[in-house]
N, C-alpha and C positions, 0 to 999 in steps of 0.2 A: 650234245652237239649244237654250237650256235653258228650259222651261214653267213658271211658276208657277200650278199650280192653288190657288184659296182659295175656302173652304167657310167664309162669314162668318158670325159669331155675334157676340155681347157676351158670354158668359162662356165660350165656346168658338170658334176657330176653327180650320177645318183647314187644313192646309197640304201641298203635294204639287210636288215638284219630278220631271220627267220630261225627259231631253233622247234625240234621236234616233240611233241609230248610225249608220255610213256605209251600211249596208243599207237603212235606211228605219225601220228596228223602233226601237218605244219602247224607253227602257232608264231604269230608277229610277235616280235620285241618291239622293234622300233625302222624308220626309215626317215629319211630326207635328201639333201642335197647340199654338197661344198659349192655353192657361187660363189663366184671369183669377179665376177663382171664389171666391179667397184674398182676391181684392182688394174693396174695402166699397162705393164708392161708382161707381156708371158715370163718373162724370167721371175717376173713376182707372184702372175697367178699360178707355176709351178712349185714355189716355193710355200705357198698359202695352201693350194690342193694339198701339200705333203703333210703339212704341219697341222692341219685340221681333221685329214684322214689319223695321224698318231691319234688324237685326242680320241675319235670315232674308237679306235681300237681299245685304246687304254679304258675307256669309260665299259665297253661292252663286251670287251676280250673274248671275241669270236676264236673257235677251233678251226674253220677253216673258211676260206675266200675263192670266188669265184668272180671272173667279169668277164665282159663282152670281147672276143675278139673282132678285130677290124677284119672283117672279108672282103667288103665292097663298097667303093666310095667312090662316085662321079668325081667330086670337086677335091684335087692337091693339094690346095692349102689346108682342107679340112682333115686329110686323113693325117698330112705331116703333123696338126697342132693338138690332135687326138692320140698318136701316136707319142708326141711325148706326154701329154696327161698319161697313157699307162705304163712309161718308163717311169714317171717319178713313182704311182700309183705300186707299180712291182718291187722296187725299192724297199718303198715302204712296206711292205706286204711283207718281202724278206728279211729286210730288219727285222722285225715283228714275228718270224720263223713260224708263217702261216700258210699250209698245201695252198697252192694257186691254180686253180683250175680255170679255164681257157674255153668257152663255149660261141660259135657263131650263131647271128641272130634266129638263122633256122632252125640252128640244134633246141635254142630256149625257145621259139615260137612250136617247135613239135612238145617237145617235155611238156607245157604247160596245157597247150589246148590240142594234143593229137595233129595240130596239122599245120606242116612247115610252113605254107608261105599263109600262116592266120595275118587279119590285118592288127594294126596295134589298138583298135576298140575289143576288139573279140580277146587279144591276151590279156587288157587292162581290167575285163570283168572276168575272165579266169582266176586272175591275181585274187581282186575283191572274191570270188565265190570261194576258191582254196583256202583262201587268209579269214573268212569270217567277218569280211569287213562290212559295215553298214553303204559305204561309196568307194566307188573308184579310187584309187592313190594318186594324189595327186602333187607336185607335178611328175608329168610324164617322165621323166629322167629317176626318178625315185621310182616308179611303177616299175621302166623297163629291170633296176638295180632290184627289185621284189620276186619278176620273173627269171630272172638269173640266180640270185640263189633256190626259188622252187626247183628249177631244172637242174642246182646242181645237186640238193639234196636229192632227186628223184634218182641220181647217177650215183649216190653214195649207197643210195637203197637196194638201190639193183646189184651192185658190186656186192655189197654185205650178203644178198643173198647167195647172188649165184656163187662167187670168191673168182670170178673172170676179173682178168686185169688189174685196176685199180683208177678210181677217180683221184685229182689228188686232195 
């Protein structure tokens, strides 16, 4: 099983691949981030997000994908140009014929550190202690894309066991 976690944006997204070893324990592949911020118009940083995510996929041909849902956003224009980063992001995803599972920032700030409203220093060194990593992931948008796949592998684990519902 390899995880696609994404931490969607329009000029930034993050990207975090995690698959499981035969012990049970997470273990990092790889992570970063498609910026876009070079690029001038959203019709072209959508088209850039899509086209850079394929590669992401094709290079590390994840089994399944998980990202952030939008639950809560003071500022409109932010949530409209987030909102399409994960239209094209689902797209792609679907092409790709990858379960897409849908976690809000609570759901991943509980999964990770037991406790919903952690602040993002306390998930970013969960990340690092879970992953083995020597520092924090950095940038933050690749961190939060780190903590989204742990939380969905932690939903696939639980499913596997108990056989309730299913993550996807």
């Amino acid at each position: 099983m390899l995880v696609l976690g994404i931490d969607p944006g329009i000029a930034i997204t993050g990207y975090g691949l995690i698959t499981v070893d035969p012990a049970g324990s997470p273990a990092l592949v790889a992570f970063g981030v498609i910026d876009s911020t070079a690029v001038r118009t959203t019709s072209s940083r959508l088209l850039f997000l899509y086209k850079q995510l394929h590669e992401i996929i094709a290079e590390h041909k994840p089994t399944h994908a998980a990202m952030e849902k939008i639950f809560f956003q003071k500022n409109l224009k932010t949530v409209s140009a987030v909102s399409e980063a994960r239209g094209v992001i689902t797209l792609c995803l679907e092409e790709e014929q990858l379960p897409i599972a849908e976690y809000t920032p609570n759901e991943v700030k509980l999964s990770v550190t037991s406790y919903g409203n952690a602040r993002k220093p306390q998930v970013q060194e969960m990340v690092r202690v879970l992953l083995g990593m020597n520092a924090i992931p950095k940038p933050d948008d690749a961190a939060d894309a780190l903590a989204i796949a742990l939380c969905h592998i932690g939903y696939l684990n639980y499913y596997s066991r108990t056989g309730e519902g299913s993550a996807a």
